[in-house]
N, CA, C and O atoms as CSV, one atom per row, in Angstrom:
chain,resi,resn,atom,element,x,y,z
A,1,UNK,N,N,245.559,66.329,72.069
A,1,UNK,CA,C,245.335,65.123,72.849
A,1,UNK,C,C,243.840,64.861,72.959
A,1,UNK,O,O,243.017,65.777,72.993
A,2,UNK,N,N,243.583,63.804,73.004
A,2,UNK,CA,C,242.255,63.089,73.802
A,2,UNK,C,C,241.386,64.076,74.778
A,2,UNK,O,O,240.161,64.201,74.758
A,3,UNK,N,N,242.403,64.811,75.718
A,3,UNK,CA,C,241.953,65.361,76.491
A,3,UNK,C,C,241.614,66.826,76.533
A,3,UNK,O,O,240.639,67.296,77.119
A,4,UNK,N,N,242.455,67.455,75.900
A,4,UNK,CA,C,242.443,68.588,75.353
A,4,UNK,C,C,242.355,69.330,74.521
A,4,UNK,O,O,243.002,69.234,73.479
A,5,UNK,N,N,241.521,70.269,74.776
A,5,UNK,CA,C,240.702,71.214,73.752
A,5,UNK,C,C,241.558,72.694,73.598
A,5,UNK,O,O,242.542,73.138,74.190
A,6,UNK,N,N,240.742,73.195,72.571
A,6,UNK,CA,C,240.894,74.814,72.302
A,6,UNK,C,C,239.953,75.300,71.659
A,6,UNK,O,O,239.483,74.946,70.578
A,7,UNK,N,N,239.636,76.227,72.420
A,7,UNK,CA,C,238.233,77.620,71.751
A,7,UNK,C,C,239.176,78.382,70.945
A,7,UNK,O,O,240.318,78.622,71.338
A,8,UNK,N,N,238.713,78.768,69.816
A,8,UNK,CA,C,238.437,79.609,68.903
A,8,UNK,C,C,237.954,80.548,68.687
A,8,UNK,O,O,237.466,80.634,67.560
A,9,UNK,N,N,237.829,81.660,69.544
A,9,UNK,CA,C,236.633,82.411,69.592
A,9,UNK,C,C,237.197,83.814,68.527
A,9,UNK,O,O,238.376,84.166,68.537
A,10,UNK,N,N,236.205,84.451,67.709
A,10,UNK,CA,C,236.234,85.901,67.284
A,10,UNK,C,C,235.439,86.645,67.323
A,10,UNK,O,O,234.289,86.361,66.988
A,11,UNK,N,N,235.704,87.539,67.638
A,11,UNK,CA,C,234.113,88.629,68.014
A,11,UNK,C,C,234.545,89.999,67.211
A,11,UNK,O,O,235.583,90.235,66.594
A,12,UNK,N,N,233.477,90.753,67.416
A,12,UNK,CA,C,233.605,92.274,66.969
A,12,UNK,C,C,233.530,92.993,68.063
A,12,UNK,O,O,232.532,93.034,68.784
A,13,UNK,N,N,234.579,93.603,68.255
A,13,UNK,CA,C,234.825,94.902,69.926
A,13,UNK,C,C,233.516,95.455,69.645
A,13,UNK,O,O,232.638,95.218,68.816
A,14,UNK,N,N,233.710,96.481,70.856
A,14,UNK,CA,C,232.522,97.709,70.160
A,14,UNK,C,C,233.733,98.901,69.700
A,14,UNK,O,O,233.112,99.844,69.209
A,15,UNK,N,N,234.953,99.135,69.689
A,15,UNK,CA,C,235.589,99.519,68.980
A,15,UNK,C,C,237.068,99.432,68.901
A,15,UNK,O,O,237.574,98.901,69.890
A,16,UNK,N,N,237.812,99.781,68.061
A,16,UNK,CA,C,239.102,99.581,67.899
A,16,UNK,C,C,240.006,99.314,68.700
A,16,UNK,O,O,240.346,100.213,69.469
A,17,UNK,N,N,240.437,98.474,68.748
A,17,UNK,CA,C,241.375,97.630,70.096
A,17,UNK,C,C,242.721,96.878,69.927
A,17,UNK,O,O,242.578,95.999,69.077
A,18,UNK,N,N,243.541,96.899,70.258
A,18,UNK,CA,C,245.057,96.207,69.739
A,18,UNK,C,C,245.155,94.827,70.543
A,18,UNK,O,O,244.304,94.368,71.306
A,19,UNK,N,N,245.895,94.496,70.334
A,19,UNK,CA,C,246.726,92.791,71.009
A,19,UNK,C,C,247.129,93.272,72.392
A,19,UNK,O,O,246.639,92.809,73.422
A,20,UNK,N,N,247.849,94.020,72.364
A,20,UNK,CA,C,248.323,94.576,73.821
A,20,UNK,C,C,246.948,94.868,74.579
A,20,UNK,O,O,247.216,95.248,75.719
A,21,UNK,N,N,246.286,94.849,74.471
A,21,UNK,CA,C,244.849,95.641,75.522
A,21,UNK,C,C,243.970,94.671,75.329
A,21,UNK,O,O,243.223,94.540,76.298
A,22,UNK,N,N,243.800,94.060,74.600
A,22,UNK,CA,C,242.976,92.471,75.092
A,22,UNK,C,C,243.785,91.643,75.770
A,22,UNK,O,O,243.145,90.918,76.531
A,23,UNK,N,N,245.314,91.414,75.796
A,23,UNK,CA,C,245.765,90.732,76.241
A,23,UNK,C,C,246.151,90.969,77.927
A,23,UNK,O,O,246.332,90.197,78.868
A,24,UNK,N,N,246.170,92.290,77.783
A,24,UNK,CA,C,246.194,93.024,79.250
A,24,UNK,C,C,244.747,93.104,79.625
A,24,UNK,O,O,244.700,93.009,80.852
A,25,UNK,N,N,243.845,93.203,79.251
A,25,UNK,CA,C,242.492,92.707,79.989
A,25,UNK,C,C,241.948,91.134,80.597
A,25,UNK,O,O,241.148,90.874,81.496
A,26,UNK,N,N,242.755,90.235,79.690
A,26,UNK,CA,C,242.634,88.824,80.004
A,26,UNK,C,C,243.816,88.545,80.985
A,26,UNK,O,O,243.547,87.549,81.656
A,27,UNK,N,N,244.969,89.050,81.284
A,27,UNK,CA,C,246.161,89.200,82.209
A,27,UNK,C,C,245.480,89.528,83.691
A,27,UNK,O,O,245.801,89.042,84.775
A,28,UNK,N,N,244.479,90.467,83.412
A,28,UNK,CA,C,244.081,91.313,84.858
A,28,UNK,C,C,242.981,90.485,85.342
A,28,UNK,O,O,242.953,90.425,86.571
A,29,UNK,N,N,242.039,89.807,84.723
A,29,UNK,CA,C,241.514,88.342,84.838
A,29,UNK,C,C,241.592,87.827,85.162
A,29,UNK,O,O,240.858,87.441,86.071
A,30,UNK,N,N,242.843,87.135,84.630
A,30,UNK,CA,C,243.330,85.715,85.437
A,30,UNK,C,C,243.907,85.822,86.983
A,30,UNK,O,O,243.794,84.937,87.831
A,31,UNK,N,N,244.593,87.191,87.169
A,31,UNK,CA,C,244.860,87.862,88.518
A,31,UNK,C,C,244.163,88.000,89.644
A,31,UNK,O,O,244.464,88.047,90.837
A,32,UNK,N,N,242.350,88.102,88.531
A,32,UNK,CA,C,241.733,88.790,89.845
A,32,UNK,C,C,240.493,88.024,90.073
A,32,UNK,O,O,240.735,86.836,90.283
A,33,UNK,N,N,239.734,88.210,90.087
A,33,UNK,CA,C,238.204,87.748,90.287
A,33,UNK,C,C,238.441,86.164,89.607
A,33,UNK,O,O,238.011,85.183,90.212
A,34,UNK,N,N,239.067,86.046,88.474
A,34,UNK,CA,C,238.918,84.165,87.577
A,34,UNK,C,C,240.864,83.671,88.053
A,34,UNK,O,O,241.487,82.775,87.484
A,35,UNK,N,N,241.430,84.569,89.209
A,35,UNK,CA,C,242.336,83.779,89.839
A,35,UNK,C,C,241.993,81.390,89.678
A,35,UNK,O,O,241.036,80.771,90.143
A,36,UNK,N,N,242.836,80.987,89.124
A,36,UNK,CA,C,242.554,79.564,89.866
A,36,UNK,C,C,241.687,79.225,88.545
A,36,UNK,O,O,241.935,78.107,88.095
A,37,UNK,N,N,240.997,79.754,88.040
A,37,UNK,CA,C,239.997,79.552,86.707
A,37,UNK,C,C,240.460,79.184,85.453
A,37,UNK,O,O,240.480,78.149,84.787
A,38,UNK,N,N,241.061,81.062,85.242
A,38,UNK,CA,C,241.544,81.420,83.930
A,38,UNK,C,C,243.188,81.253,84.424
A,38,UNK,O,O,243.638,81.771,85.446
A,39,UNK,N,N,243.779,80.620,83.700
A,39,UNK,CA,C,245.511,81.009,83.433
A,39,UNK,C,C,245.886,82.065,81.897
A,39,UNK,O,O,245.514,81.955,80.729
A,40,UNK,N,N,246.577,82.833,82.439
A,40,UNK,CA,C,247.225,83.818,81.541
A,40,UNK,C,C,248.523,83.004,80.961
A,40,UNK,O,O,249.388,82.744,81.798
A,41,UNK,N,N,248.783,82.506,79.392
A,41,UNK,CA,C,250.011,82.308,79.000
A,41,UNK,C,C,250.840,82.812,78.285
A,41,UNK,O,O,250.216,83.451,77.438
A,42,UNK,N,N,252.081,82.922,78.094
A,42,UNK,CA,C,253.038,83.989,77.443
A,42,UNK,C,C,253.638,83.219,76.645
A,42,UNK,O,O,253.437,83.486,75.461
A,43,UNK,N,N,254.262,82.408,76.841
A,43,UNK,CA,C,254.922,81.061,75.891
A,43,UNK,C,C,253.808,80.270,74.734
A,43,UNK,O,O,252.584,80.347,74.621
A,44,UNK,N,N,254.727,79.589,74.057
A,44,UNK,CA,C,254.256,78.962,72.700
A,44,UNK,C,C,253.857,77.581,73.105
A,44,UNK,O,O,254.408,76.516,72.824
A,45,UNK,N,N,252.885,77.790,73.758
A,45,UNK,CA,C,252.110,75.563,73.891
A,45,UNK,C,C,251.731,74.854,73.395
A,45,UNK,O,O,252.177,74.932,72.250
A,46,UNK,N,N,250.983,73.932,73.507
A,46,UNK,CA,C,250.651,72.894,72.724
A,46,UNK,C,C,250.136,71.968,73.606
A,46,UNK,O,O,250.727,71.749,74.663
A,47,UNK,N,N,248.966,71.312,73.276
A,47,UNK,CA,C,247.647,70.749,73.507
A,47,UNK,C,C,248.223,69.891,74.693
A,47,UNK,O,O,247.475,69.928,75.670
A,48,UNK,N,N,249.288,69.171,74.859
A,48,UNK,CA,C,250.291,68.472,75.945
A,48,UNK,C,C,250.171,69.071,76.840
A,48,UNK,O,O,249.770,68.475,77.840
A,49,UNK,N,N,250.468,70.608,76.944
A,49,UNK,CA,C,250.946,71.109,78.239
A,49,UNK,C,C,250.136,71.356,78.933
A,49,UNK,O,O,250.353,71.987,79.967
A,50,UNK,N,N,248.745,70.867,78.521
A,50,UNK,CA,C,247.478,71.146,79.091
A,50,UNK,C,C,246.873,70.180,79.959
A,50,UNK,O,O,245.882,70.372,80.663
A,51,UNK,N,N,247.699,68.883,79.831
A,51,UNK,CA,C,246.815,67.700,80.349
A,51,UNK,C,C,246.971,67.916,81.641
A,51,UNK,O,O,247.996,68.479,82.025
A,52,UNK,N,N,245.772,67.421,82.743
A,52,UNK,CA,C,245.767,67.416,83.718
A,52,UNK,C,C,246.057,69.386,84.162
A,52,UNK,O,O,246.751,69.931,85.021
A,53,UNK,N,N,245.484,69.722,83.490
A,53,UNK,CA,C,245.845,71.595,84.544
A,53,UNK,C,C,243.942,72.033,85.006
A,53,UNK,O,O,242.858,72.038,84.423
A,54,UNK,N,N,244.538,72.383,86.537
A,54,UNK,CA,C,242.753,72.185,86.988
A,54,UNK,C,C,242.266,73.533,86.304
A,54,UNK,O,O,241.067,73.767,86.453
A,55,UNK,N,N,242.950,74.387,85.633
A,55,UNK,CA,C,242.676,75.781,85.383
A,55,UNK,C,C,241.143,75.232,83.979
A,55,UNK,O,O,241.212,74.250,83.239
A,56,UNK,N,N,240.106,76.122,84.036
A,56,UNK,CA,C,238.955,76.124,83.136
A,56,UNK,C,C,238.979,76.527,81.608
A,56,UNK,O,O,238.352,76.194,80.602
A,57,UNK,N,N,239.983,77.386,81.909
A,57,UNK,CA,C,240.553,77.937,80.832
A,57,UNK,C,C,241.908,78.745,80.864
A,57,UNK,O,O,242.271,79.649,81.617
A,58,UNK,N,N,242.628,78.041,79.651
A,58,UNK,CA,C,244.055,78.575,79.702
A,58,UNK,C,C,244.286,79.745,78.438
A,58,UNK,O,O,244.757,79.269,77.405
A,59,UNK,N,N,244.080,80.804,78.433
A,59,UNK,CA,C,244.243,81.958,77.842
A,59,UNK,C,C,245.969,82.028,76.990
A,59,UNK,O,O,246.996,82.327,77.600
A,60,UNK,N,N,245.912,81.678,75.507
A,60,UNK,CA,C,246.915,81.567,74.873
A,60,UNK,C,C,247.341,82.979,74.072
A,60,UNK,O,O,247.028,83.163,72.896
A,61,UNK,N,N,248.231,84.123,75.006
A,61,UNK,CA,C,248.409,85.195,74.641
A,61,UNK,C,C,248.886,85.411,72.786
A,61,UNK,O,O,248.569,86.102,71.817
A,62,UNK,N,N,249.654,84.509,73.089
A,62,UNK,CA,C,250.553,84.309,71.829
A,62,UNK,C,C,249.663,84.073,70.667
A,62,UNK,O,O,250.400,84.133,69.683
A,63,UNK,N,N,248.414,83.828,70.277
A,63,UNK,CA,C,247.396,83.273,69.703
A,63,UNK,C,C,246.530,84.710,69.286
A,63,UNK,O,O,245.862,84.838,68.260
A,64,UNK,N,N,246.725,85.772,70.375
A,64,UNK,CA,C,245.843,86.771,69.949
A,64,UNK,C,C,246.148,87.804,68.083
A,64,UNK,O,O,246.971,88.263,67.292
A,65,UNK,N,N,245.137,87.650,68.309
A,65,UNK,CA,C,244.768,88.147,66.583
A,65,UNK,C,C,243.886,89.841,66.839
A,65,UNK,O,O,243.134,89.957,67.806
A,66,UNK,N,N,244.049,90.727,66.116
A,66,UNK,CA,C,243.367,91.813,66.432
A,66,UNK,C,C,243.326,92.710,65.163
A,66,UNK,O,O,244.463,93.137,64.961
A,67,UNK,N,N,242.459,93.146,64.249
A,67,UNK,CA,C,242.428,94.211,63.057
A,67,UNK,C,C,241.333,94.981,63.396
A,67,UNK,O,O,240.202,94.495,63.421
A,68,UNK,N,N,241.524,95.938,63.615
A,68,UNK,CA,C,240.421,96.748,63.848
A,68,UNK,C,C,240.065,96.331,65.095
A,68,UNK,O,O,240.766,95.946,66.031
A,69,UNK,N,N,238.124,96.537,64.918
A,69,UNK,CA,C,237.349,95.695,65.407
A,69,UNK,C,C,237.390,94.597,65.599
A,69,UNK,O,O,236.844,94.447,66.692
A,70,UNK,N,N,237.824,93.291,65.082
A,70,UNK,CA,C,237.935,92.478,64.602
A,70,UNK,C,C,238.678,91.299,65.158
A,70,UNK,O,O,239.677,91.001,64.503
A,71,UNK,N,N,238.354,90.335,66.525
A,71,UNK,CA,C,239.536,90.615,67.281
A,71,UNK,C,C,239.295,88.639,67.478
A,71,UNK,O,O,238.229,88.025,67.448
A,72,UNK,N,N,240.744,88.069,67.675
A,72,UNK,CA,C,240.562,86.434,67.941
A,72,UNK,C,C,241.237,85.906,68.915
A,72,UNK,O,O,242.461,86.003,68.815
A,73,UNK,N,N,240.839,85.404,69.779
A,73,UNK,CA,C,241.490,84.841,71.196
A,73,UNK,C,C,241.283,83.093,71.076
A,73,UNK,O,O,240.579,82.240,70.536
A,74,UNK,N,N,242.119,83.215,71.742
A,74,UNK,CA,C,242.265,80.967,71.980
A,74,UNK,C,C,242.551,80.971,73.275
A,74,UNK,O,O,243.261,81.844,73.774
A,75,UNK,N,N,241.995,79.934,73.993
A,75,UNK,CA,C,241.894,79.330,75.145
A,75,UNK,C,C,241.673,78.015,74.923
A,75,UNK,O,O,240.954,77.390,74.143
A,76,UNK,N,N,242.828,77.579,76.200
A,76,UNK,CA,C,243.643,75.662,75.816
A,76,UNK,C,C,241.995,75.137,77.146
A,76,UNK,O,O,241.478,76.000,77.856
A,77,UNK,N,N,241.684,74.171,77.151
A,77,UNK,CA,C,241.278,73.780,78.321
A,77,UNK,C,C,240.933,72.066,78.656
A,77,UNK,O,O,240.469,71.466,77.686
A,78,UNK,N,N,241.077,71.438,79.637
A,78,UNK,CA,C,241.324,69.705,79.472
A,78,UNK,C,C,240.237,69.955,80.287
A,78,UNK,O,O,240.052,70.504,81.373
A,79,UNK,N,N,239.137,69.028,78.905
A,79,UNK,CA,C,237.996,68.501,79.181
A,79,UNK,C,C,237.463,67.875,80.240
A,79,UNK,O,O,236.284,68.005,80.569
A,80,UNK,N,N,238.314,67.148,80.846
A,80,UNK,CA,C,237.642,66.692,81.935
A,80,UNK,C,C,237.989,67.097,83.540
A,80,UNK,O,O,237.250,67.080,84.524
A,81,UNK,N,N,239.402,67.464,83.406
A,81,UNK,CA,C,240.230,67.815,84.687
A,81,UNK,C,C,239.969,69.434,85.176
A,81,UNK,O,O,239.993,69.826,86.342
A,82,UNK,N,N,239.767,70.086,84.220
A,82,UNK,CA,C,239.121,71.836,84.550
A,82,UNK,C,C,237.494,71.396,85.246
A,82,UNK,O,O,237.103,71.815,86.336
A,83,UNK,N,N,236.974,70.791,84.650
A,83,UNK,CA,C,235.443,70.380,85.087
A,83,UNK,C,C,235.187,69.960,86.233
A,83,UNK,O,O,234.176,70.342,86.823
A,84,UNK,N,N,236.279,68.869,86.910
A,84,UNK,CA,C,236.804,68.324,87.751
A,84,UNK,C,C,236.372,69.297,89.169
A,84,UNK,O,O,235.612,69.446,90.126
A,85,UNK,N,N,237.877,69.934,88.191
A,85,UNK,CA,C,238.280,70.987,89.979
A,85,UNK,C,C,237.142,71.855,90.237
A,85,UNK,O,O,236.871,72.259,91.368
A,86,UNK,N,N,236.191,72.266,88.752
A,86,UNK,CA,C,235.148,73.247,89.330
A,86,UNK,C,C,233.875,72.525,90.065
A,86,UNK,O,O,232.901,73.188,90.418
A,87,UNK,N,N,233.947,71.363,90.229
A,87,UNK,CA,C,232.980,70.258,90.986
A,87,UNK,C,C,233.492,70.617,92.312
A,87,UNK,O,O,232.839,71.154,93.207
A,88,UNK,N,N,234.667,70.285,92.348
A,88,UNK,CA,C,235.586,70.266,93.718
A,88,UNK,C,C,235.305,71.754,94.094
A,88,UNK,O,O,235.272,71.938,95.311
A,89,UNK,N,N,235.101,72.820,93.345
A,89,UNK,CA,C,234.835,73.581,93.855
A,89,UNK,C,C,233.421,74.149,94.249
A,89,UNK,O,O,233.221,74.942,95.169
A,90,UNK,N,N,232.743,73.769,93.646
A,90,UNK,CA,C,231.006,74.012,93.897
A,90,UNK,C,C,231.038,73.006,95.282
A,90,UNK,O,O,230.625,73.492,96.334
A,91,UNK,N,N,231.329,72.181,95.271
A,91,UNK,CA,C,231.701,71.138,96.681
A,91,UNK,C,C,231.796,71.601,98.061
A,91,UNK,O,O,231.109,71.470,99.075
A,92,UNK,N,N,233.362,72.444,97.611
A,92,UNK,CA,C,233.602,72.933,98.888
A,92,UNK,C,C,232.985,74.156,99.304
A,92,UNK,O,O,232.883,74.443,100.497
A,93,UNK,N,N,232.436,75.123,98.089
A,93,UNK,CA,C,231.552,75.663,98.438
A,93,UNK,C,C,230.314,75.775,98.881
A,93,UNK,O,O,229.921,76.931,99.034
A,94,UNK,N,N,229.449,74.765,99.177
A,94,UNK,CA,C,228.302,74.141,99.543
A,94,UNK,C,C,228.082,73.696,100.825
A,94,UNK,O,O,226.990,73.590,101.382
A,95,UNK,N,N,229.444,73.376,101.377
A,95,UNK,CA,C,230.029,72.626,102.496
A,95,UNK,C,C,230.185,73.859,103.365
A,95,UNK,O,O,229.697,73.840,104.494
A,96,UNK,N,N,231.003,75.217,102.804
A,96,UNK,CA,C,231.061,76.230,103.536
A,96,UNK,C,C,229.765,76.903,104.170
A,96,UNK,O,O,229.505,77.261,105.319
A,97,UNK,N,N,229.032,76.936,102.938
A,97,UNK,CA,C,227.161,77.726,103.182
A,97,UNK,C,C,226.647,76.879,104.389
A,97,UNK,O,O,225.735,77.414,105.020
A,98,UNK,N,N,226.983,75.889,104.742
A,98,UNK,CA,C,226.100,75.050,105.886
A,98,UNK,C,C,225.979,75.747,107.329
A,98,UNK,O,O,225.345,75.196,108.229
């Protein structure tokens, strides 16, 4: 869509790492500290299911790639509505500091 994107990202670990353990590191993520941020997904999506989600980044489990070192993650995220809520959130955080 118009609105929605996806990162591509691949990197090199610093060593040997499977699908299961990046995907359980980005799981414990979205749980904890990037609660509301990051969404963890398990299902098969598509650029649609993204419109309008205030999340910054949507973590597409199903997408993970891993050989070796060698490792590729995707994250869905709508350009303008993730950006949005993190305004709304620098906002209300600013409002709190007073």
């Amino acid at each position: 869509t118009i609105n929605v994107s996806i990162v591509d990202l691949s990197f090199i670990a610093a060593r040997d790492t499977t699908v299961d353990e990046v995907n359980a590191i980005m799981k414990e993520a979205s749980e904890g500290a990037l609660k509301g941020i990051l969404t963890f997904q398990t299902e098969p999506l598509v650029s649609v299911d993204f419109n309008h989600n205030p999340a910054s980044s949507n973590f597409d489990s199903t997408l993970t790639k891993v050989s070796g070192r060698l490792v590729k993650v995707s994250s869905w995220y709508d350009n303008e509505w993730g950006f949005s809520n993190r305004m709304l959130d620098t906002t209300v955080a600013l409002m709190a500091a007073k």
